[in-house]
C-alpha positions as CSV (number, residue, x, y, z in Angstrom):
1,X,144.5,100.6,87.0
2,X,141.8,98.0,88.4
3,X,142.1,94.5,88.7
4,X,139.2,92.5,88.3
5,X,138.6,88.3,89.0
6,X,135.3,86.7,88.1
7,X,135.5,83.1,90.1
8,X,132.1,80.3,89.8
9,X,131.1,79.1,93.4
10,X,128.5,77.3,94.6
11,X,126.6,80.2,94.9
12,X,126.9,81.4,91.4
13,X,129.5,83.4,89.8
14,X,131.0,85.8,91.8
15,X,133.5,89.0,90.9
16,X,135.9,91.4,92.8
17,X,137.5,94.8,91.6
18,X,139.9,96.6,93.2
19,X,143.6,97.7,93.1
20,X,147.0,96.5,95.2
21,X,145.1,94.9,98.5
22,X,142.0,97.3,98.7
23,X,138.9,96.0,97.3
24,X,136.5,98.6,95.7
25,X,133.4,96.4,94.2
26,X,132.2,92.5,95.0
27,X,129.3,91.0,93.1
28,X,127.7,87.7,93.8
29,X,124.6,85.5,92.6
30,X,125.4,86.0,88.8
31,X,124.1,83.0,86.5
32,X,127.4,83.4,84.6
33,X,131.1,84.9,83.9
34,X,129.6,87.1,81.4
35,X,127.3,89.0,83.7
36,X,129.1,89.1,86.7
37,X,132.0,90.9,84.5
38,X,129.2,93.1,83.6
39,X,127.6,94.2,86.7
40,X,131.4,94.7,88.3
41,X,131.8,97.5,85.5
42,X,128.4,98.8,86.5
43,X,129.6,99.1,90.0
44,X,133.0,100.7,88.6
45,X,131.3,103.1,86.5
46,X,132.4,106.1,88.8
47,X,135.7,104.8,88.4
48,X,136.0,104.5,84.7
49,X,138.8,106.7,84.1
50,X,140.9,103.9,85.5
51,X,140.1,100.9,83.4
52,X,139.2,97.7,84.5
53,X,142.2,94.6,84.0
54,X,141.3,91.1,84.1
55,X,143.7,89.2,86.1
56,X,144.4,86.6,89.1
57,X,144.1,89.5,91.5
58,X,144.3,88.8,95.1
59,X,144.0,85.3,94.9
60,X,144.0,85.1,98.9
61,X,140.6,87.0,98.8
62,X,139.7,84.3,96.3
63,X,140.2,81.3,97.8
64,X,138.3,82.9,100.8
65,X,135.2,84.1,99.2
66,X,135.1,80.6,97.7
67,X,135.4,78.9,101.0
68,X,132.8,81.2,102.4
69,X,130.2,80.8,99.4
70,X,130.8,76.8,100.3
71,X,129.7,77.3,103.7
72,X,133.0,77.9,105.9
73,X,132.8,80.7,108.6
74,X,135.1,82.9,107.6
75,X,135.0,87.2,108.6
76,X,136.6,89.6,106.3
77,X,137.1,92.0,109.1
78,X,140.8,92.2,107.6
79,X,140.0,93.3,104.1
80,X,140.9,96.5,103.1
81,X,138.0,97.7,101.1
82,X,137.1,101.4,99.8
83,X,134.5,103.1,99.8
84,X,132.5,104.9,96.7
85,X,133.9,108.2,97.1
86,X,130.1,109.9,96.6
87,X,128.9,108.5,100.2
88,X,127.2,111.0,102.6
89,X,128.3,110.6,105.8
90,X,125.1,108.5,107.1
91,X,125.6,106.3,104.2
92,X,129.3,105.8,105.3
93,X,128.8,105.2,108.9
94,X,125.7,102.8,107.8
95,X,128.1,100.7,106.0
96,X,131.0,100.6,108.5
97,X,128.4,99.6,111.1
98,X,127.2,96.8,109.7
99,X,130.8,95.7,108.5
100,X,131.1,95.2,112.1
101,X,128.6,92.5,111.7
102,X,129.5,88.7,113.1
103,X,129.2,86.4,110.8
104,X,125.8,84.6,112.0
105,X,124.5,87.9,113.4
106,X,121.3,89.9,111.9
107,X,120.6,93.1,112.9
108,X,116.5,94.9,111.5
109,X,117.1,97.8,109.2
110,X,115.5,99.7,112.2
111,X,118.5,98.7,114.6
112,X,121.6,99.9,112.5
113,X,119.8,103.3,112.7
114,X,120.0,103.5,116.1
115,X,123.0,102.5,116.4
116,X,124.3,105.2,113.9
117,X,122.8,107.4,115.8
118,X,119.5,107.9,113.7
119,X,116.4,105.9,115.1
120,X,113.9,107.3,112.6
121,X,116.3,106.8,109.4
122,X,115.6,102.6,108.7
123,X,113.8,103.3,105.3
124,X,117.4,105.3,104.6
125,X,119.5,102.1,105.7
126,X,117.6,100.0,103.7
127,X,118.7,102.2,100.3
128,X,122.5,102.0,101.9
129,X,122.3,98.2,101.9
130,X,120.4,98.2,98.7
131,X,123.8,100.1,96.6
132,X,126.4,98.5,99.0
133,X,129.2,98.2,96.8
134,X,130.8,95.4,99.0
135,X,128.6,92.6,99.8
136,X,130.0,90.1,102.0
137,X,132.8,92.0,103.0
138,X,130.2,94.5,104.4
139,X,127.5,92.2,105.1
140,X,124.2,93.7,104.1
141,X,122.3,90.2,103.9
142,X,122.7,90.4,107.7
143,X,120.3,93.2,107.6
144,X,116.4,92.7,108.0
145,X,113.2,94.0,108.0
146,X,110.9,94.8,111.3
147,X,109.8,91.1,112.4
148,X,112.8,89.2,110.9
149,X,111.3,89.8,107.3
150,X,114.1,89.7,104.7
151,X,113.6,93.0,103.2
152,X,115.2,93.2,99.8
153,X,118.5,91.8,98.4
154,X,120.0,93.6,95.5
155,X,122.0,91.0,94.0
156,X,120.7,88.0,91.2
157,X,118.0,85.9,92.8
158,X,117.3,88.6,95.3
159,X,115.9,87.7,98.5
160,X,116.3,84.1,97.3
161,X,120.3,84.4,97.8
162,X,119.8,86.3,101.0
163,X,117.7,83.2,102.6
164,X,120.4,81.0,101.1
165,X,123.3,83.1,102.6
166,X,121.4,83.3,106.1
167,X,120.4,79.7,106.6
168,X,124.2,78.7,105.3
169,X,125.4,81.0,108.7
170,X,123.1,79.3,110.6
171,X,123.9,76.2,110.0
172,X,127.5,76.7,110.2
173,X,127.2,78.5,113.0
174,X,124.9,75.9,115.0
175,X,127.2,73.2,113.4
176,X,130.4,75.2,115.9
177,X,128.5,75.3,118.7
């Protein structure tokens, strides 16, 4: 069994799926409850055999993506999260690489390649940020395009939400310095 919470924040409705303390799916950006359910049962599809449960599931994780979506600092470092079992091995050392990612820090598309080990491979990083499962907790809206461009942003309002969640760790950032 799957627990699921959909939660409004300032940043739109948000959702989580997972099971005990390990978190499988986060969506952000949704206009409401409705589709934010939705798209976390899109993201769940693989795992349909075990069904979904609405519930107050890991309210901790909550409170925090709430506080974060508001502006706080806060790193998920801590979280357990799982993987989609499908992953190459690229796609899974892409998406623990930028997991590694401070909050405040961007990294180009072209740079996480490297540092996975495969210079030539940014179009392919910019497909693993593009179906990252996790958002947030592995911070693909960190992730940019040669020259600072924004690149894409999979989630409702698209690059629109990325420039929102950027400028909000700037700001917090420059506001702790």
């Amino acid at each position: 069994m799957l627990n699921y919470a959909v939660f409004s924040t300032e940043l739109g409705y948000w959702g989580m799926a997972g099971s005990d303390r390990t978190v499988h799916a986060i969506v952000i950006g949704h206009p409401d409850e409705l589709s934010a359910v939705k798209a976390l049962r899109e993201k769940m599809s693989p795992s349909a055999a075990r069904p979904l449960i609405p519930s107050d599931w890991y309210p901790e994780l909550r409170e925090a993506l709430e506080r974060f979506a508001a502006g706080e600092p806060i790193a998920f470092h801590d979280i357990d999260v799982q993987l989609p079992e499908r992953l190459t091995k690229f796609q899974a050392k892409v998406l623990n690489q930028t997991r590694k990612l401070k909050y405040g820090e961007t990294v180009s598309y072209l740079e996480l390649a490297k540092r996975v080990g495969h210079p030539g491979a940014a179009r392919a990083v910019g497909s693993v940020m593009a179906n990252n499962a996790l958002p947030i907790l592995i911070p693909c809206h960190r992730v940019l395009g040669a020259g600072g461009k924004l690149g894409g942003f999979s989630a409702p309002r698209g690059t629109d939400l990325k420039r929102e969640l950027l400028h909000m760790e700037d700001a917090a950032h420059a506001a702790l310095l």
